[in-house]
N, C-alpha and C positions, 0 to 999 in steps of 0.2 A: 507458356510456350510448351506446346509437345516434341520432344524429340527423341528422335528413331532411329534407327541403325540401317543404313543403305548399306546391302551387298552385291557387288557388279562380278562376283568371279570372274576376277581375272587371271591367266597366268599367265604374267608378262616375260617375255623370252623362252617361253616352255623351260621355267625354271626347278618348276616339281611337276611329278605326275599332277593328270587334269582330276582324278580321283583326288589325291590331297586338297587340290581347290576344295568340293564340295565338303571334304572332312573339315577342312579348318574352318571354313562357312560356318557350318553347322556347330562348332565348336564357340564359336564367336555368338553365336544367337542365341544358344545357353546361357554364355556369360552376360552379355545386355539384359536378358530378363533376370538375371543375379545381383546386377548394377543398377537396375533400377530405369533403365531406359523402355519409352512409351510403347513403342512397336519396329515392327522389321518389316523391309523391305528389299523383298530381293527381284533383282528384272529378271526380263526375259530377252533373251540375247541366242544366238545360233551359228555355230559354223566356225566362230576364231575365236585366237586365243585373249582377245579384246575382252572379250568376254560372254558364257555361255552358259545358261542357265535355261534347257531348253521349255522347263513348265515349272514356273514356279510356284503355283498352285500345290506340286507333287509335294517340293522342298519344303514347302511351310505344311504341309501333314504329316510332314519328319518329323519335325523339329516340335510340332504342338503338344504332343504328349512329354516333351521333356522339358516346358516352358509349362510356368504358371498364369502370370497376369498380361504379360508383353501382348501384345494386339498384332494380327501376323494378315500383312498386307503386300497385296502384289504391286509391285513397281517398277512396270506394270504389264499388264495381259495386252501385248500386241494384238489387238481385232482384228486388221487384215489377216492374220497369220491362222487365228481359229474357228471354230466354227461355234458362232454365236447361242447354240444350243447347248452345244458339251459347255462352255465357259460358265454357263446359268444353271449347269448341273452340281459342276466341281465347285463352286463359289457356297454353293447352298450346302454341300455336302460339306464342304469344309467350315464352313460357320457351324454348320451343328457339333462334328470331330471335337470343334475348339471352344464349347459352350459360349458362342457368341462372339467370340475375339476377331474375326475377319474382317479385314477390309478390303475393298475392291478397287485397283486403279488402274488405269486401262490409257494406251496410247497407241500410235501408228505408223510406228518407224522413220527410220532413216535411209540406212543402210543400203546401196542396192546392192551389195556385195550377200544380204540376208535375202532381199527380198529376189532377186533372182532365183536360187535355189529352191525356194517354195515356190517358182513359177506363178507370181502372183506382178501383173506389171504394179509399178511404184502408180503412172499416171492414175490407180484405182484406187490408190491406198486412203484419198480424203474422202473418196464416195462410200467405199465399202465402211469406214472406219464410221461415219456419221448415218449412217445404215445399224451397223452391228451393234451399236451402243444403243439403241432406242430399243430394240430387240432384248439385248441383255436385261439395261435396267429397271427395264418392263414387268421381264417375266424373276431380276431378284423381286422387283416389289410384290408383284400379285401373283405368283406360280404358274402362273398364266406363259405359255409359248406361241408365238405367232410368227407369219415372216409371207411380206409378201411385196419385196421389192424388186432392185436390178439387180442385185447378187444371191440373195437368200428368198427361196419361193419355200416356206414349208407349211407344213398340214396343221391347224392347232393343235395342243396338248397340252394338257400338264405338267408341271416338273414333279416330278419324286427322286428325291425326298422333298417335301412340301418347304417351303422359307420357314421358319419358326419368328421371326424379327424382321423389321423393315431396315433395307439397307441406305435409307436418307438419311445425310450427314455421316455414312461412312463410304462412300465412292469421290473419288476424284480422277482428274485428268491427267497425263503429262499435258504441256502448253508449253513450249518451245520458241512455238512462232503465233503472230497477233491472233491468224485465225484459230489456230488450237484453243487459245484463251476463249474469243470468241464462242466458238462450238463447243467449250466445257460452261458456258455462263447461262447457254442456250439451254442445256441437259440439268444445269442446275446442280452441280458438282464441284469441288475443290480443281484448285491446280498445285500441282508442281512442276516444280523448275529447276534444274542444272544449271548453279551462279555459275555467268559465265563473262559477266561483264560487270561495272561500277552499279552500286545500288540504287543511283541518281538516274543511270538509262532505264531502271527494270521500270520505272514509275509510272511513265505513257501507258504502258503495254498495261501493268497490271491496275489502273484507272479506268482504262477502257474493258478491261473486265469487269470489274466492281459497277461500271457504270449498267452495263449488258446484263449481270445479274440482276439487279435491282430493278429494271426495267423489265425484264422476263417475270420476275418470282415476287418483286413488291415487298425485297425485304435484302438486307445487308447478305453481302459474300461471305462464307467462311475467310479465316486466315489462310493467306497462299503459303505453300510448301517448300521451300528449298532443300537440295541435297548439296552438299559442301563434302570435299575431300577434305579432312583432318589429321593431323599429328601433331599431339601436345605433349609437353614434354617441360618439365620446370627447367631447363637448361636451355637461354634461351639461341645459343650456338648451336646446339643442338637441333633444337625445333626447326631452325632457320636452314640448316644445313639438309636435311632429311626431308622436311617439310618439302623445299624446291625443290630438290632432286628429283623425288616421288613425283611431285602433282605435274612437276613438267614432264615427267614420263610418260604420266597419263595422261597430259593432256598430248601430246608427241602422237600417244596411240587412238585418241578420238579423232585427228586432222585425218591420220591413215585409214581408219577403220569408216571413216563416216566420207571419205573425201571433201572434206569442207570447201577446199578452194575450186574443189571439180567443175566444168562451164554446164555438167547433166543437170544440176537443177534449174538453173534457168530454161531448160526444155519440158520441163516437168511439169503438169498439170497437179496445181494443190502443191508445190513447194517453190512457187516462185519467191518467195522472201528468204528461201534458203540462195537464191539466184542474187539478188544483191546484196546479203552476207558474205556471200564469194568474194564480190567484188571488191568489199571494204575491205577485208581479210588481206587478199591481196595489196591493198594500199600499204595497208597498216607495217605488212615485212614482217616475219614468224620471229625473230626477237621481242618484238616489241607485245606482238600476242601473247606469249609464255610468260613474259613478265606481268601484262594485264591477270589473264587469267589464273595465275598462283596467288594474286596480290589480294581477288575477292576469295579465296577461300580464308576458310576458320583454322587455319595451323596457328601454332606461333606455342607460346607459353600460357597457363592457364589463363592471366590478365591480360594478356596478349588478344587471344579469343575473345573475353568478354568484352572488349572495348569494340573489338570490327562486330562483333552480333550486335551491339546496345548504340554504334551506330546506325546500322542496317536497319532496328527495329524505329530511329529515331527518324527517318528517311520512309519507309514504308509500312510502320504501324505494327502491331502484332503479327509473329509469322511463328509457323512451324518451323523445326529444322531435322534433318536427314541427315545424318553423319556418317561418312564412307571411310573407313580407320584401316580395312585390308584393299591395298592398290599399288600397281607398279615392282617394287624391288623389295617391302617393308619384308620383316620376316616377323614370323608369327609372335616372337617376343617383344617384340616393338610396336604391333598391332594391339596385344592385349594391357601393354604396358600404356600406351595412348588413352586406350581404351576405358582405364582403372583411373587413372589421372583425371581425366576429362568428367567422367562420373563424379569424382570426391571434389573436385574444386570448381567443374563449372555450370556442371547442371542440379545445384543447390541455389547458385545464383539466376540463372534463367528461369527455373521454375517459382521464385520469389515475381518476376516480373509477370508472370501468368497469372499470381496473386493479387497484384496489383491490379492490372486490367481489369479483373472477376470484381474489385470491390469497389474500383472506378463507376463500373456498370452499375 
């Protein structure tokens, strides 16, 4: 199992300058590569305090000259949002920066609270998005630029700086919803995912990926990605106390930020399955959601964690994992304290299990 360090900058209640966000970010992605964590992922986000990272391509060419081995991946390049040329500039330029460590992961919003202000209608966001990826991971592979669709008409060229390395087996998807999966299995790329439900529902969805892969490319999917909000802590009152408070916070700020129960997606071309999530959501009563949703994250006490991961891997097979440690209310000693724990006690154990797999094989 690889695991990686997701950072969403948040600042939840404008509780520090938005400036300290990107410091303590930045502080924290040091420490993972000190800790011994696989790679970092930071998204891309615009406009609140939910969360704002406005090019994180920039951030991870901060941060690559003060990190060594950690692999510094985007999570991810909103496509609707950029312009499919610059993204296959800055991706290639930044893989060289970082003698190779780059990876690319590329999604297509939610928000229309984002996607307003780019003047970008949402109804466009599956065409343009399944558009710009073909574009992109085109011209990482062969330097090659082209574009002669319904949103992008450009002239060939070249990219300079030239790729030095093929970017196969290190791009993936966000997959959210069936068809993301879908159109990530199409392209031939990973996914990741935001646990957001029992690991018994993610099953269907990620079957019928694996099926689609297979059937495109005539050979097995990579392991799918999860990012999980975490706070570990050997105390396990502790854990349990901070843990909920925190992840319900953030999850409190994903309902507002995303409008989950809103009736807009149901109108929406390319998110109609966000249109009947509305409507369970609404069944279900926001109690009942905050408890689901804190209950599949990885909080708890070191053995606490490993038991919900080494179910989750017994339920869906080998996976990644993404671990988000700054969120909501934590303050920065309790992020790097999480942080330090979770290294020494639980990612000795997960990485024994990646052992195992490799010699199963």
């Amino acid at each position: 199992m690889r695991v990686g360090l997701q950072m969403v900058f948040q600042n939840y209640m404008k509780r520090v300058p938005d400036s300290q966000v990107f410091q303590e970010e930045a502080e924290n992605a040091v420490l993972a590569d000190e800790l011994g964590f696989d790679e970092l992922w930071p998204v891309e986000h615009h406009f609140a305090d939910y969360a704002f990272c406005p090019d994180n391509m920039q951030f991870l060419s901060y941060v690559a000259p003060q990190t060594k081995q950690i692999q510094l991946g985007t999570g991810a390049v909103i496509l609707p949002w950029n312009d499919p040329y610059r993204v296959v500039e800055k991706m290639i330029m930044l893989d060289i920066m970082c003698n190779g460590r780059a990876l690319f992961g590329m999604g297509r919003g939610l928000s229309k609270d984002e996607y307003g202000p780019m003047g970008i209608p949402m109804d466009e966001a599956r065409e343009r998005f399944d558009e710009a990826a073909e574009i992109i991971l085109r011209g990482l592979e062969t330097g090659k630029l082209s574009a002669d669709g319904k949103f992008w008409k450009r002239a060939a060229t070249d990219v300079r700086p030239a790729p030095t390395k093929s970017f196969k087996g290190r791009a993936l998807s966000v997959a959210m919803s069936p068809d993301s999966a879908l159109q990530a299995a199409k392209l031939g790329v990973g996914v990741m995912m935001f646990t957001q439900k029992p690991v018994e529902a993610l099953l269907p969805d990620l079957d019928r990926y694996r099926d689609a892969f297979k059937e495109h490319h005539g050979h097995a999917s990579p392991p799918p990605r999860f990012a999980d909000f975490v706070f570990c802590s050997e105390d396990a009152d502790e854990a349990e106390e901070k843990g909920f408070e925190n992840i319900a916070a953030y999850y409190s700020q994903v309902m507002q930020h995303y409008d989950l129960m809103g009736e807009h997606f149901a109108k929406m071309k390319g998110y109609e399955s966000y249109g009947q999530a509305a409507e369970m959501l609404k069944d279900i009563g926001l109690e009942d959601q905050v408890r689901s949703y804190v209950d599949q994250q990885a909080y708890g006490t070191p053995d606490q964690i490993i038991a919900k991961l080494e179910h989750r891997r017994k339920v869906l097979g080998p996976f990644s994992l993404n671990c988000c440690f700054r969120f909501s209310n934590l303050e920065k000693k309790d992020v790097q304290s999480s942080m330090r724990l979770f290294a020494e006690k639980v990612l000795p154990v997960v990485r024994e299990w990646e052992a195992d797999t490799a010699s199963a094989a």
